[in-house]
C-alpha positions as CSV (number, residue, x, y, z in Angstrom):
1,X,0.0,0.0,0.0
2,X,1.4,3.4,-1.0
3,X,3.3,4.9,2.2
4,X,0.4,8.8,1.4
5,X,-2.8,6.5,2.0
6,X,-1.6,5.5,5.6
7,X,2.0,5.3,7.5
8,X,1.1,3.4,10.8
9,X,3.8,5.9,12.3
10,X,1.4,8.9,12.1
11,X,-1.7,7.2,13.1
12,X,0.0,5.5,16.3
13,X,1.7,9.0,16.6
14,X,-1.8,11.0,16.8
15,X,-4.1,8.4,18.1
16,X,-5.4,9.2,21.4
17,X,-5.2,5.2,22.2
18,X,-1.9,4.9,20.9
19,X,-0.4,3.5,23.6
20,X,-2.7,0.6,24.3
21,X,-3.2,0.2,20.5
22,X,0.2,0.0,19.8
23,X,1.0,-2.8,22.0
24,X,-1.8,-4.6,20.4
25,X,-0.3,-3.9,17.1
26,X,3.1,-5.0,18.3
27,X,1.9,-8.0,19.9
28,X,1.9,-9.6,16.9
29,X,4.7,-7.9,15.2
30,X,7.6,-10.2,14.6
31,X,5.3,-13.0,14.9
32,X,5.9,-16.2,11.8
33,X,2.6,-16.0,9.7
34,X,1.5,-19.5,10.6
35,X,1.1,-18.6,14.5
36,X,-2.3,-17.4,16.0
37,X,-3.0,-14.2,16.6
38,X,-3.6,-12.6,20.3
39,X,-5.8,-10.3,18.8
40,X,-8.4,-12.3,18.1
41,X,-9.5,-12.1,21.7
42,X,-12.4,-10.4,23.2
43,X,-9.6,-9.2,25.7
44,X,-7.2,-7.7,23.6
45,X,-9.7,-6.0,20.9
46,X,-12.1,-3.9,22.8
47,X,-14.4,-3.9,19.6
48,X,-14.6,-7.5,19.0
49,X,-17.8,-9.2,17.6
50,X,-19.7,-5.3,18.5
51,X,-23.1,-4.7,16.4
52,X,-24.3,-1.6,15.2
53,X,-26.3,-1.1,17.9
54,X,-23.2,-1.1,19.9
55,X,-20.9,0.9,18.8
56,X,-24.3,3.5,18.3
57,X,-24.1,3.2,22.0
58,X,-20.9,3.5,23.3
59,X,-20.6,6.7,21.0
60,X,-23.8,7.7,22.5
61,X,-22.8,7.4,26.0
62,X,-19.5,8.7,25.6
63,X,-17.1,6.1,26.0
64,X,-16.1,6.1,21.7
65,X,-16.1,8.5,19.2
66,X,-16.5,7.2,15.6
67,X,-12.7,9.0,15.9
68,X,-11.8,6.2,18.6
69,X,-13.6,3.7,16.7
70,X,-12.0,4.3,13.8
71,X,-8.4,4.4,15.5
72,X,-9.6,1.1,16.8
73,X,-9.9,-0.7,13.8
74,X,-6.9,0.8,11.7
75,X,-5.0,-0.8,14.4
76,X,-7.1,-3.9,14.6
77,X,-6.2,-3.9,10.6
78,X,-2.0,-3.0,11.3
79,X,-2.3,-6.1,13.4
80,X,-3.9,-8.1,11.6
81,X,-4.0,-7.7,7.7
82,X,-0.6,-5.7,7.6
83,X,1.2,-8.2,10.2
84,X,0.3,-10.9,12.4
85,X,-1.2,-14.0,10.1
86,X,-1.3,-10.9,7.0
87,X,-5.0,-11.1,5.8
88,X,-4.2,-9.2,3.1
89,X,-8.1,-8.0,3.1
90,X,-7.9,-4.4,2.7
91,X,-6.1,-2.7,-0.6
92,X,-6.5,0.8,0.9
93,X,-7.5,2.8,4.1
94,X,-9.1,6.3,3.3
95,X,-6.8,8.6,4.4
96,X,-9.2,10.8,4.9
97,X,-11.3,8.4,7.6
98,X,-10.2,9.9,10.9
99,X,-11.0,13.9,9.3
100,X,-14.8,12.2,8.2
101,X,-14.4,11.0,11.8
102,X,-14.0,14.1,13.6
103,X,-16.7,15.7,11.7
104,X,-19.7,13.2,12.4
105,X,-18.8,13.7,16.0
106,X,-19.2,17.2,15.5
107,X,-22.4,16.6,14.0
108,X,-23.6,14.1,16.3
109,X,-22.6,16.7,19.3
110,X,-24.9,19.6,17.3
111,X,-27.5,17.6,16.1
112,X,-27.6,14.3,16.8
113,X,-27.3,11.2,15.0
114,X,-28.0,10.8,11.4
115,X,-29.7,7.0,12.4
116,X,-28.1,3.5,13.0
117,X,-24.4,3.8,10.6
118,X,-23.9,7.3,11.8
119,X,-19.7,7.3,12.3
120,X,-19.9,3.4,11.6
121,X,-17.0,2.3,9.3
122,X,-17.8,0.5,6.5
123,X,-15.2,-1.4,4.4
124,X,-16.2,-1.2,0.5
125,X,-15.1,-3.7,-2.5
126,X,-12.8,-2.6,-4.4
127,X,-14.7,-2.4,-7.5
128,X,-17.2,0.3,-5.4
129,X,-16.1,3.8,-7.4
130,X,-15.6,6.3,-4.6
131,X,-14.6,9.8,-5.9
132,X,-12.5,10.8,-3.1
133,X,-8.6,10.1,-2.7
134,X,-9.0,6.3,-3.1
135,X,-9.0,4.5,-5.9
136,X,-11.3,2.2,-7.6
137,X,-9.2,-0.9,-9.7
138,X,-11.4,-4.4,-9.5
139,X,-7.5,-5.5,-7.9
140,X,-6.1,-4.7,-11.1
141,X,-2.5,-3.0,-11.9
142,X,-4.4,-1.7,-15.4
143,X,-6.5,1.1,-13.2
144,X,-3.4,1.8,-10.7
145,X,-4.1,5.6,-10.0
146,X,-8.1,5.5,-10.7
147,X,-9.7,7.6,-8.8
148,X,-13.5,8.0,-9.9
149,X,-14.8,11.5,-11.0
150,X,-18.3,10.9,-9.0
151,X,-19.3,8.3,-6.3
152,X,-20.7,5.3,-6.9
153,X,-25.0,5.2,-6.1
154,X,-24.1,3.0,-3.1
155,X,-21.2,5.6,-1.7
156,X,-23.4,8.6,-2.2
157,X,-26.2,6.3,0.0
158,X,-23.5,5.2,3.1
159,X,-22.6,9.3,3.3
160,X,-25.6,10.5,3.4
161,X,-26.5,7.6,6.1
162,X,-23.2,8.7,8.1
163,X,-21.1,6.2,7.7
164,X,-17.4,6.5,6.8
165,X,-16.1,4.9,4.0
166,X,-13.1,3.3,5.6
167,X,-11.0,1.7,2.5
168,X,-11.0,-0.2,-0.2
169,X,-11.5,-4.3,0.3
170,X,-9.3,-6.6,-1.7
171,X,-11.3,-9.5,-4.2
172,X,-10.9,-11.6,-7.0
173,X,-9.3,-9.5,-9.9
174,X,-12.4,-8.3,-11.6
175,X,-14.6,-10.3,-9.5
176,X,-13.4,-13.8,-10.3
177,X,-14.2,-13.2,-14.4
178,X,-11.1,-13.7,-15.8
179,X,-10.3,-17.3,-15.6
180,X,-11.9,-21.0,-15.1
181,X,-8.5,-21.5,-13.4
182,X,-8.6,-18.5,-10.8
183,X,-7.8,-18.4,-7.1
184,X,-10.6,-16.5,-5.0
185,X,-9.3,-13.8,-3.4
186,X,-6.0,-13.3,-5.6
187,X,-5.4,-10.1,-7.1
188,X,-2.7,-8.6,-9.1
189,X,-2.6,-5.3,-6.7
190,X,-3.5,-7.3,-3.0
191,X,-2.2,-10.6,-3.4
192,X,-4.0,-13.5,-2.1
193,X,-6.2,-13.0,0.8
194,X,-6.5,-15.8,3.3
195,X,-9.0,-16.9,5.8
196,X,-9.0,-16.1,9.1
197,X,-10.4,-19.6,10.3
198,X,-7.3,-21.7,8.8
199,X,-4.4,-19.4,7.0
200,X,-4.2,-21.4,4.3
201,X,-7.9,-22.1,3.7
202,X,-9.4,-19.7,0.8
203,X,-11.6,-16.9,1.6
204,X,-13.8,-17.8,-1.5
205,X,-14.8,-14.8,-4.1
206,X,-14.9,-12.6,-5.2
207,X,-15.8,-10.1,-2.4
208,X,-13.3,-12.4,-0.4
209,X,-11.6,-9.1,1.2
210,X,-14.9,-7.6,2.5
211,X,-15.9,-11.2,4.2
212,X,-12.4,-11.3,5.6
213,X,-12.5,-7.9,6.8
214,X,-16.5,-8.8,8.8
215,X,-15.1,-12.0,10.2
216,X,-12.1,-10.9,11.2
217,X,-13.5,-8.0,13.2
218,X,-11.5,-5.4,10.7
219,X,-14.2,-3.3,10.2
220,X,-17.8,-2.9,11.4
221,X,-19.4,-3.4,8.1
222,X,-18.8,-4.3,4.2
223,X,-19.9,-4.1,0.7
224,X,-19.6,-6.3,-1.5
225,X,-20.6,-6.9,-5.0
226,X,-22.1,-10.7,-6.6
227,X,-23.0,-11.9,-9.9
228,X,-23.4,-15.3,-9.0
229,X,-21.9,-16.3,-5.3
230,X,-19.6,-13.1,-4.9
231,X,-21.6,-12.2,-2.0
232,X,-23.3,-15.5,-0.2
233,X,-19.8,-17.5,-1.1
234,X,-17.4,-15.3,1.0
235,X,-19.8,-14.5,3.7
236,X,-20.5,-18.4,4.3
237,X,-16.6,-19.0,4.4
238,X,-16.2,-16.7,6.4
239,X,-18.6,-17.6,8.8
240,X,-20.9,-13.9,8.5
241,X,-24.2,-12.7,7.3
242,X,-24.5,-11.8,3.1
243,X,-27.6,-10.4,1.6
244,X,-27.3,-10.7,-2.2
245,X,-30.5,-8.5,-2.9
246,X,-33.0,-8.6,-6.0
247,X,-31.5,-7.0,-9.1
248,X,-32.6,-3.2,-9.5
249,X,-33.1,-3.1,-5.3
250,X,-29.6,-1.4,-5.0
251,X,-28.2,0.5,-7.9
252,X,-25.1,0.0,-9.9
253,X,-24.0,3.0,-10.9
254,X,-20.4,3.2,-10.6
255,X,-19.7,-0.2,-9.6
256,X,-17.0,-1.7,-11.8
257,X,-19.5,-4.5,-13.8
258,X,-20.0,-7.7,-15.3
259,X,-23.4,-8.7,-16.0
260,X,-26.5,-5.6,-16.1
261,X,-28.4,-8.9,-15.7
262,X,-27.1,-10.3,-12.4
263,X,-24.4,-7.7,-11.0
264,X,-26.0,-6.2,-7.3
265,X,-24.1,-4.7,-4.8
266,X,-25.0,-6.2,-1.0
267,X,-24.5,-6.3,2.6
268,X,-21.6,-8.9,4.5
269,X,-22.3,-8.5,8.2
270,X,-21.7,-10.3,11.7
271,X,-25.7,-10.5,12.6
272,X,-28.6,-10.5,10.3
273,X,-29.9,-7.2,12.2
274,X,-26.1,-5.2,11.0
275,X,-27.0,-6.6,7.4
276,X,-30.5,-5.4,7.7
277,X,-29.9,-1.7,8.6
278,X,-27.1,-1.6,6.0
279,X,-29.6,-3.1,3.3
280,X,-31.8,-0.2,4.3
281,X,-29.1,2.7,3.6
282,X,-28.1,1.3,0.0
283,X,-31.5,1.4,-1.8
284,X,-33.3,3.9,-4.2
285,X,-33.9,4.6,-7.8
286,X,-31.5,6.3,-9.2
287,X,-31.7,7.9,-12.7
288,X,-28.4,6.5,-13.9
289,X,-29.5,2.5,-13.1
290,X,-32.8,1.9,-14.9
291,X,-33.2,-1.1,-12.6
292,X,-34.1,0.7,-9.8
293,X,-37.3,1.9,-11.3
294,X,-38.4,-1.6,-10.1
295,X,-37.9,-1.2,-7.1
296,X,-39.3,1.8,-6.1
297,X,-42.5,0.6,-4.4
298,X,-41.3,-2.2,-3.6
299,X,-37.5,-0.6,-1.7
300,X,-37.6,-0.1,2.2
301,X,-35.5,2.4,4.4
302,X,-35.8,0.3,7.2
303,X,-35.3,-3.2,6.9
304,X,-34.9,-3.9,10.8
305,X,-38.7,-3.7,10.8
306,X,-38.8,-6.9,9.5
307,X,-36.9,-8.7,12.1
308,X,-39.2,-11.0,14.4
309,X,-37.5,-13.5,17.1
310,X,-40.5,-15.8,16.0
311,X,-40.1,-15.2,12.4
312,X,-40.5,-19.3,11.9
313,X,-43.6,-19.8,12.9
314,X,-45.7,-20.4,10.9
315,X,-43.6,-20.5,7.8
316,X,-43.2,-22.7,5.0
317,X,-39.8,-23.8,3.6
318,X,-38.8,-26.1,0.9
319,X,-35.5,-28.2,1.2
320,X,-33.8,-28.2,-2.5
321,X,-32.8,-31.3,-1.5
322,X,-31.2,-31.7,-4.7
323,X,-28.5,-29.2,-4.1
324,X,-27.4,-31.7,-1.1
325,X,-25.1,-34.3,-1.0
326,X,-21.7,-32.6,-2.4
327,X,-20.2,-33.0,0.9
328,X,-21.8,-35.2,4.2
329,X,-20.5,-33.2,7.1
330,X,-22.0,-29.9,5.2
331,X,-25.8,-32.5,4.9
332,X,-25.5,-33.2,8.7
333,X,-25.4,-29.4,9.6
334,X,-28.4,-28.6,7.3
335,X,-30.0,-31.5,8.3
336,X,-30.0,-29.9,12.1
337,X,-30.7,-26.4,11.0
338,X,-33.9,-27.5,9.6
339,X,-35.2,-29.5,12.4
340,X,-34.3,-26.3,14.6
341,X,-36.7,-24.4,12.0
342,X,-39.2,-27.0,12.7
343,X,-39.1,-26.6,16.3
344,X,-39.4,-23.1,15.8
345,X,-43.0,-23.7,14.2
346,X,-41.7,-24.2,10.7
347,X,-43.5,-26.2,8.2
348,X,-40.9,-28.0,6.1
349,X,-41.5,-29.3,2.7
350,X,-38.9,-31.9,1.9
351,X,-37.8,-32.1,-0.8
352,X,-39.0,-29.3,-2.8
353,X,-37.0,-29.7,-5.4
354,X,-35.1,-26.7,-7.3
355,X,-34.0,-28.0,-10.7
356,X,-32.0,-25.9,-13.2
357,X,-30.1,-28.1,-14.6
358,X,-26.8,-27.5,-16.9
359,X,-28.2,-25.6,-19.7
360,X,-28.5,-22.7,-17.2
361,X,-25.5,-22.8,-16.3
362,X,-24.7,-22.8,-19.8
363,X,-26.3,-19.9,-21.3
364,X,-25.6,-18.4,-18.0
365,X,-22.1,-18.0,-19.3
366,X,-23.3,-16.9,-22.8
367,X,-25.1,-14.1,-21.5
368,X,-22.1,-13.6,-18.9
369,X,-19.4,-12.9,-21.8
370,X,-21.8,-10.6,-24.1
371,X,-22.4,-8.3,-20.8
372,X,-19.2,-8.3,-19.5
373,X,-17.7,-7.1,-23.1
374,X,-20.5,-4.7,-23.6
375,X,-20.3,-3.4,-19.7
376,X,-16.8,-3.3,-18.9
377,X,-16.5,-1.4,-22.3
378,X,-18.8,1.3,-21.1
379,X,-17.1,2.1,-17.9
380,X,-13.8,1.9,-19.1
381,X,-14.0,3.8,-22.0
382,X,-15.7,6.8,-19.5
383,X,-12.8,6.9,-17.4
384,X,-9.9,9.8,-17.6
385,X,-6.9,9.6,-19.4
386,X,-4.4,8.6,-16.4
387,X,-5.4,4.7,-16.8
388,X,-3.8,1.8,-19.0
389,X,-7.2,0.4,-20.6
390,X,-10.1,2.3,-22.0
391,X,-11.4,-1.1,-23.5
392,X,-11.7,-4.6,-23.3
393,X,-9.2,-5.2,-25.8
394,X,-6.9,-2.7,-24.6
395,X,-6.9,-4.7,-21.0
396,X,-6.3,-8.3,-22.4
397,X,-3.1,-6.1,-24.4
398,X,-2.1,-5.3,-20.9
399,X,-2.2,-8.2,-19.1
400,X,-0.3,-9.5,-21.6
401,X,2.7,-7.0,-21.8
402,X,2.7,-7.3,-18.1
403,X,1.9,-11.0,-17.9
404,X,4.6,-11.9,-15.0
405,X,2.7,-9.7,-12.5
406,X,-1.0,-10.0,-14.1
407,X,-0.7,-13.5,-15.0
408,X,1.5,-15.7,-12.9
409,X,-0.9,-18.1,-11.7
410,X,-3.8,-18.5,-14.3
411,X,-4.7,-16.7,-17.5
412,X,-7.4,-14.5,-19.2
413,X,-9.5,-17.1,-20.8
414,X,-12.7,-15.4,-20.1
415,X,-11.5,-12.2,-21.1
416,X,-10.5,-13.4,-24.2
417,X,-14.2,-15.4,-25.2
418,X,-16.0,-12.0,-24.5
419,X,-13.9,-9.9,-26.7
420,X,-14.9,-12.5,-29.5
421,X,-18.6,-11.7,-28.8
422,X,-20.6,-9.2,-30.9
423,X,-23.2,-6.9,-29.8
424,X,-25.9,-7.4,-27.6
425,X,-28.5,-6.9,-30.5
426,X,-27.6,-10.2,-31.6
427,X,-29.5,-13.3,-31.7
428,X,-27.6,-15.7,-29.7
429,X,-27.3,-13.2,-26.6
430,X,-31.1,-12.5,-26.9
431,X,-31.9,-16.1,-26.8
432,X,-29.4,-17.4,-24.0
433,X,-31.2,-14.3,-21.5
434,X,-34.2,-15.2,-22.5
435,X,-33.9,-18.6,-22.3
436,X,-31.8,-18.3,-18.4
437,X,-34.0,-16.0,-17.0
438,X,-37.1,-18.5,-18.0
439,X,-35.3,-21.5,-16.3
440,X,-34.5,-19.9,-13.3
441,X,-37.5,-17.9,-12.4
442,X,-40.9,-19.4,-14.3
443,X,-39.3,-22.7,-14.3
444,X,-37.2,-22.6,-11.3
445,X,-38.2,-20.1,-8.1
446,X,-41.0,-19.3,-8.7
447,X,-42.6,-23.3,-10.3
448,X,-40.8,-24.3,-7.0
449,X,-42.5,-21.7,-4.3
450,X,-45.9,-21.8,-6.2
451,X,-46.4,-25.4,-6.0
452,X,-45.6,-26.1,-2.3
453,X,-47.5,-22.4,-1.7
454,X,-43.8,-21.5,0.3
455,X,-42.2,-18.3,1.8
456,X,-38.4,-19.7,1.3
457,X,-36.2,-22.2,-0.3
458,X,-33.4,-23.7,2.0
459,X,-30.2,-24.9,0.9
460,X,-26.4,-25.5,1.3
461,X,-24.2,-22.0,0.5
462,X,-20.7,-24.4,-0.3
463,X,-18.8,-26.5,1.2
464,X,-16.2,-25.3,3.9
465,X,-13.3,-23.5,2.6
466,X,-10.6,-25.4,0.6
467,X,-6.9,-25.0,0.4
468,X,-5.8,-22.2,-1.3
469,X,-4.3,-23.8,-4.7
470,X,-3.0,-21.2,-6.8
471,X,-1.5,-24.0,-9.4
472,X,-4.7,-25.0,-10.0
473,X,-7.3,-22.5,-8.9
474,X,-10.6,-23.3,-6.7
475,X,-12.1,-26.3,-5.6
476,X,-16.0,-25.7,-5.6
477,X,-17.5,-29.3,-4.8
478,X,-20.7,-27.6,-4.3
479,X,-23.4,-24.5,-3.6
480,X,-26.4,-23.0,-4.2
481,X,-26.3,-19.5,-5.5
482,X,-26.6,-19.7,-9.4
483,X,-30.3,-20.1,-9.4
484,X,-31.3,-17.1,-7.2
485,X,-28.6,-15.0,-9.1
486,X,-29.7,-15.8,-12.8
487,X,-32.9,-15.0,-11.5
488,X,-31.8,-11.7,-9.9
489,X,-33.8,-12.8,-7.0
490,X,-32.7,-12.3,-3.5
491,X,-30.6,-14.9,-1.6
492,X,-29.6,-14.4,2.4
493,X,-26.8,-16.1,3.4
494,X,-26.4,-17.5,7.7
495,X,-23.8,-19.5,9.5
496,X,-25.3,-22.8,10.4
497,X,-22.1,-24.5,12.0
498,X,-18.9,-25.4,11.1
499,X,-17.7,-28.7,10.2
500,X,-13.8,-28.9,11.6
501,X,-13.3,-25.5,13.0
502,X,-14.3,-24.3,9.0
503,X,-17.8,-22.4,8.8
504,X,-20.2,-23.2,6.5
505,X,-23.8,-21.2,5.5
506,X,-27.3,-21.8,5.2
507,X,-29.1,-19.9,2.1
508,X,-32.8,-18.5,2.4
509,X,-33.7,-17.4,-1.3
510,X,-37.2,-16.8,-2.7
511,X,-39.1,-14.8,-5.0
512,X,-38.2,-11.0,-6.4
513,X,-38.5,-8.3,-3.9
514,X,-39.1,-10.8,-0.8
515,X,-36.1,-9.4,1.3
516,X,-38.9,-8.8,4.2
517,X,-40.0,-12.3,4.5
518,X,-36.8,-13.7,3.9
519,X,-34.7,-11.4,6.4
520,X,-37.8,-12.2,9.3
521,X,-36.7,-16.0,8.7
522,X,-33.3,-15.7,8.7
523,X,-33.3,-13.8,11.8
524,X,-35.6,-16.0,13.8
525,X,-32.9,-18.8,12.8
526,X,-30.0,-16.4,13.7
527,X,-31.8,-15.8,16.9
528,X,-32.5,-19.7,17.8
529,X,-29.3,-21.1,16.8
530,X,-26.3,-18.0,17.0
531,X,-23.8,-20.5,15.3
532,X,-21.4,-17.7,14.3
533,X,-17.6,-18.0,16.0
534,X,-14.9,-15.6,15.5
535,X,-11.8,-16.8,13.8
536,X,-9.1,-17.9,15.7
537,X,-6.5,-17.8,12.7
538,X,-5.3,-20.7,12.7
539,X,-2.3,-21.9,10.7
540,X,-4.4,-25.0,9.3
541,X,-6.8,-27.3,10.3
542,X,-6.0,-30.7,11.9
543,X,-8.8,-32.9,9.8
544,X,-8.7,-35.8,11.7
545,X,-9.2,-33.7,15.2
């Protein structure tokens, strides 16, 4: 990171907790990689595991300022992402986060606060344009130095909510659309980002640095950004809350893209209330994102509303039983979260089967390559002259004059099948929509919910975290996402256990705009089970313990 955006010296020099944050800091300084941090403990990190509604009330009564919080968690970050078991979560801290800081405390003081992420930090993706002194590169060396003219839609929304943007959060180069061959979490600017529950274990992608950052008690808050599992991957992984919301609920505007068809940006949280009230901030229409138009009867401010500690009873969910049986220890912990949803007064339906079969995922990718050409096209060619790439083309030309610091692990293979597409007038892009958005919703979601008359459908996120591989890139052996995400249709994302120290998720998905009745369910589960565990960042995992 360059030395202007943050020199630990001046922080611990000017922080009014310097001394006790500076012995946390060093405490694991020095320390070999593979060693557990101290930090992790409730002990030695004052803000450990705190909600929203926390730190709202310690700033409230006086014991932190969104200053102290702020200090707080740069140092939590020094400790931990910087040194210690290096993270390598965060691309860039805001150097302008303790001055935003001191002037919501100011405000708060005068006024009062704005509502529940007044002075919270929030961590965004770093494909999230910001147009202040950070820069916005998808992880990529080709925008080094871009710094975005305006702000993103979902920037403008966190400052006007209060919160302060804290940095940037590293992810898969251009959110894992580059190559079959890929390693979540690596990019060409941040490296390769490891999770906290076993070092060498992958994060999982692409918003890998923003669920890092949540589990890992880096940050209050994240964004991140999903076309299909960017969000709910990382965040089960990781062992947090995602919300990948319906398409058009949250606007893309200046969010770096890859599919007008799929791309949302979402919540990653440590509680299903902290992923509710951020929901709430990020939605509106917005004149630059036709998609919102959707939404706007069907948007809330206020998704905490929704939350109910009996949110089970009385509802009916269907086990897509066929998205099951990639991995037994991950079918065990389902199997007990749904008979603690049927002690809560759920009705389960089991199976209901949810089948999509291959040919979505095959026109999935058709429909992936024309947008991503057509997309990435548009944004790059609006951006200033001080970049390498105003096109496609111009990008793969890049990577390939700078192929041993771009492309040392795996290639552009995707990048390369999209700049052979056409336009998205023709007929094979028209059909392959057409023909994915009519397999996953008619004949999918909604064929599904309609028939068992049902208010969610239950399944697997993944499978626990594999070793990171960067020979070979990921090891999916299973997961749920693709069918609420082709859809554009929302998908919430829970711990439910972990199976060997590694968490694993639960996924509530249902019909478009149903974020109410699928955040009052996932709450009542988060409220009867509470399954999450902080990291303990471990070297590896014994297997056989």
């Amino acid at each position: 990171m360059p030395a202007e955006v943050w020199s630990r010296r001046d922080f611990l020099r000017t922080s009014a907790l310097g001394g006790t944050l500076a012995a946390i800091a060093s405490s694991a300084c020095g320390r070999e990689e593979t060693t557990a941090a101290p930090a992790s403990t409730s002990a030695s990190f004052e803000l450990e595991e705190a909600s929203l509604a926390d730190l709202q009330r310690v700033m409230t009564n006086g014991q932190q300022t969104a200053r102290s919080i702020v200090e707080a968690y740069l140092a939590r970050i020094e400790a931990l992402d910087r040194q210690g078991p290096t993270l390598r979560s965060i691309l860039e801290i805001n150097p302008d986060a303790t001055s935003l800081a001191d002037r919501l405390d100011r405000e708060r003081q005068l006024k009062g606060p704005r509502g529940p992420l007044h002075g919270i930090p929030v961590l965004l993706k770093d494909n999230i344009d910001t147009a202040d002194r950070m820069t916005t590169t998808a992880g990529s060396l080709a925008l080094g130095g871009s710094i975005a003219a305006r702000d993103s839609f979902v920037a403008e929304q966190l400052r006007r909510a209060g919160a302060i943007l804290l940095g940037k959060a590293n992810l898969s180069e251009w959110a894992n659309f580059r190559s079959p061959r890929s390693s979540s979490g690596w990019s060409a600017r941040g490296g390769q980002c490891r999770n906290p529950y076993a070092l060498d274990r992958n994060p999982c992608g692409s918003s890998s640095g923003s669920g890092v950052a949540v589990a890992a008690n880096l940050t209050a808050v994240a964004i991140g950004t999903e076309t299909d599992g960017s969000i709910v991957c990382p965040s089960s992984a990781n062992g947090i809350v995602g919300i990948k919301p319906t398409v058009g609920l949250v606007s893309r505007a200046g969010i770096i893209p890859i599919a007008h068809s799929q791309d949302t940006a979402g919540p990653m949280a440590r509680t299903v209330r902290d992923a509710a009230l951020l929901l709430g901030a990020l939605t509106g229409v917005d004149e630059r994102d036709t998609a919102t138009t959707a939404g706007q009867n069907r948007a809330y401010g206020d998704y905490a509303q929704f939350l109910r500690e009996d949110g089970l009873k009385g509802a009916r969910i269907g086990v897509a039983r066929n998205l099951f049986g990639f991995h037994t220890d991950v079918d065990r912990l389902m199997q007990a979260a749904i008979d603690e949803m049927a002690r809560q007064g759920a009705t389960i339906i089991d199976p209901a089967q949810l089948r999509v079969g291959e040919e979505a995922d095959r026109v999935e990718l058709e429909v992936l390559l024309y947008e991503f050409k057509a997309n990435l096209n548009a944004y790059l060619g609006a951006l200033g002259t001080g970049v390498e790439a105003h096109s496609l083309e111009e990008l793969i030309a890049f990577n390939e004059r700078h192929r041993d610091r771009e492309m040392p692990y795996f290639g552009q293979e995707y990048f390369l099948r999209a700049q052979a597409k056409g336009p998205l007038t023709e007929l094979a892009y028209r059909r392959a929509l057409e023909t994915s958005k009519r397999l996953t919703r008619e004949q999918g979601i909604d064929r599904t919910m309609d028939q068992h008359q049902l208010d969610a459908i239950v399944a697997p996120t993944g499978s626990p975290a594999w070793v990171t591989d960067l020979l070979n890139g990921d090891h999916f052996t299973g997961g749920s996402s693709t069918a609420a995400a082709v859809a554009g249709y929302p998908n919430i994302t829970v711990p439910a256990g972990e199976v060997r120290g590694l968490p694993v998720g639960l996924s509530f998905f249902g019909r478009a705009w149903s974020e109410p009745v699928l955040l009052r369910i996932a709450y009542a589960f988060e409220q009867a089970t509470k399954l999450r565990r902080p990291p303990r960042f471990l070297a590896t995992i014994d297997i056989n313990v």
